[in-house]
MDAnalysis code that builds the backbone (N, CA, C; Angstrom):
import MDAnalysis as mda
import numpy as np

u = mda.Universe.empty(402, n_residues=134, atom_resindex=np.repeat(np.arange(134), 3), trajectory=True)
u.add_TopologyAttr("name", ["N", "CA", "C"] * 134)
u.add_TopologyAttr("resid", np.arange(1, 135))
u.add_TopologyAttr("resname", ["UNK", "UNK", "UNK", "UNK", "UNK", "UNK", "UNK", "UNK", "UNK", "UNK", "UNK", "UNK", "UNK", "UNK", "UNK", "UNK", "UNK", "UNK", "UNK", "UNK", "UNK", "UNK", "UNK", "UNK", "UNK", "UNK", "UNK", "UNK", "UNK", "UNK", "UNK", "UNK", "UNK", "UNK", "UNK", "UNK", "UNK", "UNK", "UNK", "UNK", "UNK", "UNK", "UNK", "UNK", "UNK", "UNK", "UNK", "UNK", "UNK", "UNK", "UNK", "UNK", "UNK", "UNK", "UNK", "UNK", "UNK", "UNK", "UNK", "UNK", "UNK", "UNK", "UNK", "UNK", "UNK", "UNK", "UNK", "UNK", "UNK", "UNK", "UNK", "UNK", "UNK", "UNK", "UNK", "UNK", "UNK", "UNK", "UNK", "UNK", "UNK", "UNK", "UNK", "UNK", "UNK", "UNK", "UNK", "UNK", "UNK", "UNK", "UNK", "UNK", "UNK", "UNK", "UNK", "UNK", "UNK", "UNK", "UNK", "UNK", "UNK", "UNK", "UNK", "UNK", "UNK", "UNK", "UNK", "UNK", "UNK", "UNK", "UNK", "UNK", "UNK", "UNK", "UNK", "UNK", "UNK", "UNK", "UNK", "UNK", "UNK", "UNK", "UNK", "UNK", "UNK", "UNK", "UNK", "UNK", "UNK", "UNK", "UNK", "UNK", "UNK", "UNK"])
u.atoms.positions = np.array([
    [27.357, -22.722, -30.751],
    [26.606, -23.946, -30.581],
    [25.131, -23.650, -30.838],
    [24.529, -24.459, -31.315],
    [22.922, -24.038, -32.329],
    [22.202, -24.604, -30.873],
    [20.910, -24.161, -31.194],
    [20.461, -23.777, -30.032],
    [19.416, -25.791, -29.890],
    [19.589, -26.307, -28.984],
    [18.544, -27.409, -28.593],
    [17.242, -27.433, -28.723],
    [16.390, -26.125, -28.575],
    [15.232, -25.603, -28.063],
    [14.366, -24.489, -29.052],
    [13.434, -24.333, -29.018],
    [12.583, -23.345, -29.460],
    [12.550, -22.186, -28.410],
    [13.359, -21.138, -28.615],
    [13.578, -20.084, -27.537],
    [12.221, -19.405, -27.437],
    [11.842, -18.625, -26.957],
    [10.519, -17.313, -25.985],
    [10.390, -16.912, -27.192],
    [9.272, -16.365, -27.520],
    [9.222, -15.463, -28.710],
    [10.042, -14.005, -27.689],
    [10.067, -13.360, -28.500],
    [10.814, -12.047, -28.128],
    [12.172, -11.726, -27.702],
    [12.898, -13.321, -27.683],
    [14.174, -13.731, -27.382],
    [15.184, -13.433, -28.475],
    [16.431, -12.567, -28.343],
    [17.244, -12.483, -29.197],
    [18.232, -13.129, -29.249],
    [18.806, -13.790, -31.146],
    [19.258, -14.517, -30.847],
    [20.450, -13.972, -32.255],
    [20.955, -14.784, -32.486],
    [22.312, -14.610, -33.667],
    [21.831, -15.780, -34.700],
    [21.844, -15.613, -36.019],
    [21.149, -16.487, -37.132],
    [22.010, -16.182, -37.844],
    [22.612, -17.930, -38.536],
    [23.968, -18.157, -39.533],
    [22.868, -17.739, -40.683],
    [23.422, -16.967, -41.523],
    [22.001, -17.001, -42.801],
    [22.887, -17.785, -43.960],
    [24.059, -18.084, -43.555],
    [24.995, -18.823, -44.501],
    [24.432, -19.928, -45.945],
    [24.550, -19.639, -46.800],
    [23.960, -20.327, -47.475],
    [22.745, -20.035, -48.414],
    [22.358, -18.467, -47.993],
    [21.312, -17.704, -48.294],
    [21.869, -17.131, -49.336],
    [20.794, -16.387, -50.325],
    [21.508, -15.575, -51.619],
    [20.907, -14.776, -51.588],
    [21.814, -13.512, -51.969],
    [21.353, -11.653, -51.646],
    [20.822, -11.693, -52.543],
    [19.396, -10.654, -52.853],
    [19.391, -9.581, -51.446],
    [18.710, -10.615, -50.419],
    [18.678, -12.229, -50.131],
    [18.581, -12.150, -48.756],
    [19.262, -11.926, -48.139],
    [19.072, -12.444, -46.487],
    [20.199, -11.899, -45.754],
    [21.382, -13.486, -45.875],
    [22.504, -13.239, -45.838],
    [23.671, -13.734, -46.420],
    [24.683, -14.261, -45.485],
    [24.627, -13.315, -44.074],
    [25.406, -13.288, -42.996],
    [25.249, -13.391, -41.867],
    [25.945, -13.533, -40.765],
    [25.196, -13.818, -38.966],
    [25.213, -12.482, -39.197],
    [23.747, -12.367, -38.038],
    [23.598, -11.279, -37.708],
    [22.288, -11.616, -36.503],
    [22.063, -10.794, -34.948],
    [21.037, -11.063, -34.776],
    [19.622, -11.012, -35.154],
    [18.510, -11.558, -34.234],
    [17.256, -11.815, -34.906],
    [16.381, -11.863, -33.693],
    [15.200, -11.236, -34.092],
    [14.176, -11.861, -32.687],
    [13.385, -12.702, -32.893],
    [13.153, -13.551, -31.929],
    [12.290, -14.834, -32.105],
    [10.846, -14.107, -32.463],
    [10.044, -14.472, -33.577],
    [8.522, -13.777, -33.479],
    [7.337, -15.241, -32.646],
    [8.039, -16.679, -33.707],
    [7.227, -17.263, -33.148],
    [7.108, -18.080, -32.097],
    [6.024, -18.468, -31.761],
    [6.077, -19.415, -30.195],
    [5.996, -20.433, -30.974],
    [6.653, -21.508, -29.655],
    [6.614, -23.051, -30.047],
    [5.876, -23.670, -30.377],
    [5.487, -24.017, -31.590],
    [4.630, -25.046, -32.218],
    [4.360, -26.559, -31.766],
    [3.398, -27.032, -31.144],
    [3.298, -28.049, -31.553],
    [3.408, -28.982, -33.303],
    [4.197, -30.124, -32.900],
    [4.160, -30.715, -34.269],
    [5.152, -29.688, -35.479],
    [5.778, -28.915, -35.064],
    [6.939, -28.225, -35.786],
    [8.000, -28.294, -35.305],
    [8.624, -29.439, -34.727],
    [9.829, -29.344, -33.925],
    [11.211, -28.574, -34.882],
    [11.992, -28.520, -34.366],
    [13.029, -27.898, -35.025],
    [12.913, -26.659, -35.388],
    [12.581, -25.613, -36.157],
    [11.808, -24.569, -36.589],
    [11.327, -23.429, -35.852],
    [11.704, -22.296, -35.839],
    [11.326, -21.279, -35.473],
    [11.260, -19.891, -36.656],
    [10.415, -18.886, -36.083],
    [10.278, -18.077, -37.149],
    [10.906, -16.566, -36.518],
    [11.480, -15.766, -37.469],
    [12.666, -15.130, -36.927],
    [12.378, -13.645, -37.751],
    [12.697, -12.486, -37.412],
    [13.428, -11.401, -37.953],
    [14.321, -10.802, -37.616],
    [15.428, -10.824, -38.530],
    [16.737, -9.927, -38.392],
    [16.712, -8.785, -38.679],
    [17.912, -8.306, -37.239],
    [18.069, -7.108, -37.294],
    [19.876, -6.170, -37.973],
    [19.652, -5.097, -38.175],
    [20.270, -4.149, -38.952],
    [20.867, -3.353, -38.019],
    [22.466, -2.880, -37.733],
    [22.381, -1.806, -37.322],
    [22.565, -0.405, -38.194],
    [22.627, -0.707, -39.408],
    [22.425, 0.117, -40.753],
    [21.150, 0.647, -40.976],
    [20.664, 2.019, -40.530],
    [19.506, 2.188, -41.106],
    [18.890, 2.458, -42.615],
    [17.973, 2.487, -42.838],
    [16.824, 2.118, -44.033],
    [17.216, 3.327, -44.253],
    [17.029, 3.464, -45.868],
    [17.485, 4.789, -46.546],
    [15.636, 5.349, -46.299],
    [15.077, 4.765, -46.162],
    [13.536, 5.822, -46.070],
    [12.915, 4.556, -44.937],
    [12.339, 4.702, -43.809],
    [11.470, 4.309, -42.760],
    [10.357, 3.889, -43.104],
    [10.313, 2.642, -43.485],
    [8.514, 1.941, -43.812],
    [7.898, 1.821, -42.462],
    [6.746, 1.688, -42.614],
    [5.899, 1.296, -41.714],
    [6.532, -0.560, -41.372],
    [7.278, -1.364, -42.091],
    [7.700, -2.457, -41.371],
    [9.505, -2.234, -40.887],
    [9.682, -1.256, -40.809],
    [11.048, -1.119, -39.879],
    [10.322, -0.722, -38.616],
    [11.399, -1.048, -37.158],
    [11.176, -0.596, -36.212],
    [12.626, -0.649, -35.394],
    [12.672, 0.516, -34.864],
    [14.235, 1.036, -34.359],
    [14.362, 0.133, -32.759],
    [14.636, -0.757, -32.528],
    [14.709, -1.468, -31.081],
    [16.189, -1.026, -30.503],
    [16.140, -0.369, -29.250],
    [17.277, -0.290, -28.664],
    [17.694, -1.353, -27.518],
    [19.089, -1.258, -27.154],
    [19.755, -2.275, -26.680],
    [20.746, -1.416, -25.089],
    [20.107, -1.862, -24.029],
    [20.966, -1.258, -22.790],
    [20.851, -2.056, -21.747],
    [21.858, -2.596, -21.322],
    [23.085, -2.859, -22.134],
    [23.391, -3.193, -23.670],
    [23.889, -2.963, -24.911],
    [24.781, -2.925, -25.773],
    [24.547, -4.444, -25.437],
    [24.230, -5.564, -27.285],
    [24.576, -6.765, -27.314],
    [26.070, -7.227, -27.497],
    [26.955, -8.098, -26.922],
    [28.576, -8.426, -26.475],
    [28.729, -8.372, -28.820],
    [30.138, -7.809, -28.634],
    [30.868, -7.811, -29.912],
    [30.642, -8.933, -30.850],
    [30.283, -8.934, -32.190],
    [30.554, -8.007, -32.765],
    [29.025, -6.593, -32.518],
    [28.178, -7.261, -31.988],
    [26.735, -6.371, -32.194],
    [26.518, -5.383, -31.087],
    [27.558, -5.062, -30.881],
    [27.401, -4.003, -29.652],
    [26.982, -2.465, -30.238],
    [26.282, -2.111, -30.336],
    [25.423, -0.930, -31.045],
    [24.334, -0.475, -30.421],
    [23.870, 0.920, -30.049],
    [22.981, 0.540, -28.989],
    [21.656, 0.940, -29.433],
    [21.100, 0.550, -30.947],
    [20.343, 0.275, -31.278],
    [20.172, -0.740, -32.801],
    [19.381, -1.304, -33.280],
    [19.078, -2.355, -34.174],
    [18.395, -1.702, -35.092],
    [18.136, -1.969, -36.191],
    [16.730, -1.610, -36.887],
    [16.171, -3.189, -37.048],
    [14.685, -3.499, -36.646],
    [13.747, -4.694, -37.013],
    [13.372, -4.680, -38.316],
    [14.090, -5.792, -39.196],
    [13.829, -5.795, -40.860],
    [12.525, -6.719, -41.095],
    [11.404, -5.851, -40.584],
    [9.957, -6.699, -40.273],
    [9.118, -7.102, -41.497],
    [9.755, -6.562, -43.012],
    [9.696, -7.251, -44.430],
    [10.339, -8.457, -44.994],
    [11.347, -9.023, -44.137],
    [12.478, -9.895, -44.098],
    [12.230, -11.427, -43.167],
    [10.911, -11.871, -42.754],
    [10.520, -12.765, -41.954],
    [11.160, -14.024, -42.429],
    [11.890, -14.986, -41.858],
    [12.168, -16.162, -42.083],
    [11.841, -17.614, -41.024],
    [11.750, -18.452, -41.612],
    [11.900, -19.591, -40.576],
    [12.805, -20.333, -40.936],
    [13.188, -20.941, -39.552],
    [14.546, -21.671, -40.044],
    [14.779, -22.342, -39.124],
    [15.577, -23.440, -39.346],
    [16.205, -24.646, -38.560],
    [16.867, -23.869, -37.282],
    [16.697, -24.331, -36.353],
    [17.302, -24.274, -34.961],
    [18.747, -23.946, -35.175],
    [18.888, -24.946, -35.863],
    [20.591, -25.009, -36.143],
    [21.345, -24.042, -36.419],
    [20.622, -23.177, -36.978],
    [21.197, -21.906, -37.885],
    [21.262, -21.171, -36.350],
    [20.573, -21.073, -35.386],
    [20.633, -20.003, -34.504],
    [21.425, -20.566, -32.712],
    [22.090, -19.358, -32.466],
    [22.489, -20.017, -31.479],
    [22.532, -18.104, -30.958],
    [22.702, -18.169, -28.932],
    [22.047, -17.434, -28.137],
    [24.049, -16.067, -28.432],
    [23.678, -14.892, -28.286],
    [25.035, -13.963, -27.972],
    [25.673, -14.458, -26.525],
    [27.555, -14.633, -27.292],
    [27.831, -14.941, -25.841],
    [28.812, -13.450, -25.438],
    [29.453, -14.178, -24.564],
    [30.273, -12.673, -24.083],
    [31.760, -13.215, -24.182],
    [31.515, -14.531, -24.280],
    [33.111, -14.981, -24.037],
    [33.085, -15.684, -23.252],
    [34.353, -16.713, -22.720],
    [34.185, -17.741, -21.035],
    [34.599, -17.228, -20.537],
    [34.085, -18.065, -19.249],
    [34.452, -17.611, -17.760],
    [34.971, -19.446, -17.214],
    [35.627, -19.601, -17.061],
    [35.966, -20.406, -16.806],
    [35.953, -21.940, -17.103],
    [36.339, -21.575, -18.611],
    [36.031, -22.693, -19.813],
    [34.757, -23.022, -20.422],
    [33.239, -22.186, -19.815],
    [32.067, -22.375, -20.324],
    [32.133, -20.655, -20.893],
    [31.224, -20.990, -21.854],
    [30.681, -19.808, -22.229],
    [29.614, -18.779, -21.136],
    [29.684, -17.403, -21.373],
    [28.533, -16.697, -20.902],
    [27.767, -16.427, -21.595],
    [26.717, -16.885, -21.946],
    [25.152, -15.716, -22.885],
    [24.896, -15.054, -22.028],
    [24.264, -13.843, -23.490],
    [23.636, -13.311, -23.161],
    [21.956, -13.466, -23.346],
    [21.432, -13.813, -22.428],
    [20.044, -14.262, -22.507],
    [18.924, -13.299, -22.301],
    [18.803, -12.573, -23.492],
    [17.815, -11.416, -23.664],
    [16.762, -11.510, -24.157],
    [15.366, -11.357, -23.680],
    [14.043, -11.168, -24.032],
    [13.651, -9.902, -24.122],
    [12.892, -9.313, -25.477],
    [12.522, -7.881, -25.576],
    [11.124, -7.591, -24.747],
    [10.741, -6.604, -24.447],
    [9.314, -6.414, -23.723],
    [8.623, -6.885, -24.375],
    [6.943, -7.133, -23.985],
    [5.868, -7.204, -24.621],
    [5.297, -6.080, -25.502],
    [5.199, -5.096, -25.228],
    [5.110, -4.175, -26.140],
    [6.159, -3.867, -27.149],
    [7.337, -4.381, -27.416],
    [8.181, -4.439, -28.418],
    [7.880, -5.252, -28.741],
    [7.725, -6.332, -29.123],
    [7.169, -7.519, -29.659],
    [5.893, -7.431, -30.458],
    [5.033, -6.337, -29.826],
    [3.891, -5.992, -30.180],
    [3.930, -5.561, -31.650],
    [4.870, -4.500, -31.386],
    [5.026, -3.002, -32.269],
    [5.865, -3.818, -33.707],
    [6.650, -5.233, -33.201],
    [7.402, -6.030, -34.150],
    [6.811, -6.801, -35.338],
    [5.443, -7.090, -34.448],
    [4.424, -7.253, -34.867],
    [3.627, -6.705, -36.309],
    [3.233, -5.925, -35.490],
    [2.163, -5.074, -36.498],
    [3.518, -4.600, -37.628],
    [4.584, -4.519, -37.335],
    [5.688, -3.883, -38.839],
    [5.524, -5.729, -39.105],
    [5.738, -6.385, -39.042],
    [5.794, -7.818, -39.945],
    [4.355, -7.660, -40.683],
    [3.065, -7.551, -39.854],
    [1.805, -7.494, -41.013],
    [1.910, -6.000, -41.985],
    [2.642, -5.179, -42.064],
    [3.082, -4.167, -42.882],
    [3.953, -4.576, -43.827],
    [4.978, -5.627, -43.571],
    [5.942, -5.810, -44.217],
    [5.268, -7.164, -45.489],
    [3.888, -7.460, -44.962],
    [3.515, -8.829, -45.880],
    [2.383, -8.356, -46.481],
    [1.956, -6.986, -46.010],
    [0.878, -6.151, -46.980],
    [-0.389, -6.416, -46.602],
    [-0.573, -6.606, -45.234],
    [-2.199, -6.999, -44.548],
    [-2.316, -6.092, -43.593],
    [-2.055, -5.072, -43.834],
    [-2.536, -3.864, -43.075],
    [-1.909, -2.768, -43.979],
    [-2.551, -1.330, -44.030],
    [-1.955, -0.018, -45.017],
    [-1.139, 0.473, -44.298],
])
């Protein structure tokens, strides 16, 4: 179910990229929220997906984010790579929160926010990844 809301920045979430053509990204996979809620941009959020495949060589816009607890199947891996060259925005619709499965005919999410200093570090690899910093 796609999400109602403009989630936290730093909030991870699962993004249909369905409809996309490689080399974008092509497939669900999760993503962290980068941006905060806009006024006057309803719908819309801005996103980077993550990899649990690492980069054949480490740019300055990858960043290795780990996961403990492990995000529920299929993304249970207990780390990501941040594809911080790969920035998108996109309709709400496309994104909806990791669940675990029901519990008693509702779903459980998992409702995860990364630290502030991960967010930070997510950061500065996105202005690496768009070529405004060396």
């Amino acid at each position: 179910m796609s999400l109602p809301y403009h989630p936290k920045q730093g909030t991870i979430v699962i993004c249909d990229f369905k409809g996309f053509v490689s080399p974008e990204m092509v497939k669900r996979r999760p993503a962290v929220i980068v941006s905060p809620r806009l006024r006057k941009r309803e719908g819309l959020c801005t996103i980077v997906p993550l990899s649990t495949t690492p980069p054949k060589v480490i740019e300055a816009y990858h960043y290795k984010l780990y996961f403990d607890p492990v995000l529920p199947e299929p993304y249970n891996a207990e780390f990501h790579w941040v594809k911080a060259d790969m920035v998108y925005t996109v309709s709400l619709d496309r994104l909806f929160l990791p669940f675990f499965g029901k519990d008693q005919g509702k779903r459980s999410y998992d409702i995860r926010v990364i630290s502030k200093d991960e967010l930070v570090n997510i950061q500065r690899c996105i202005l690496a990844g768009l070529g405004i910093i060396p």
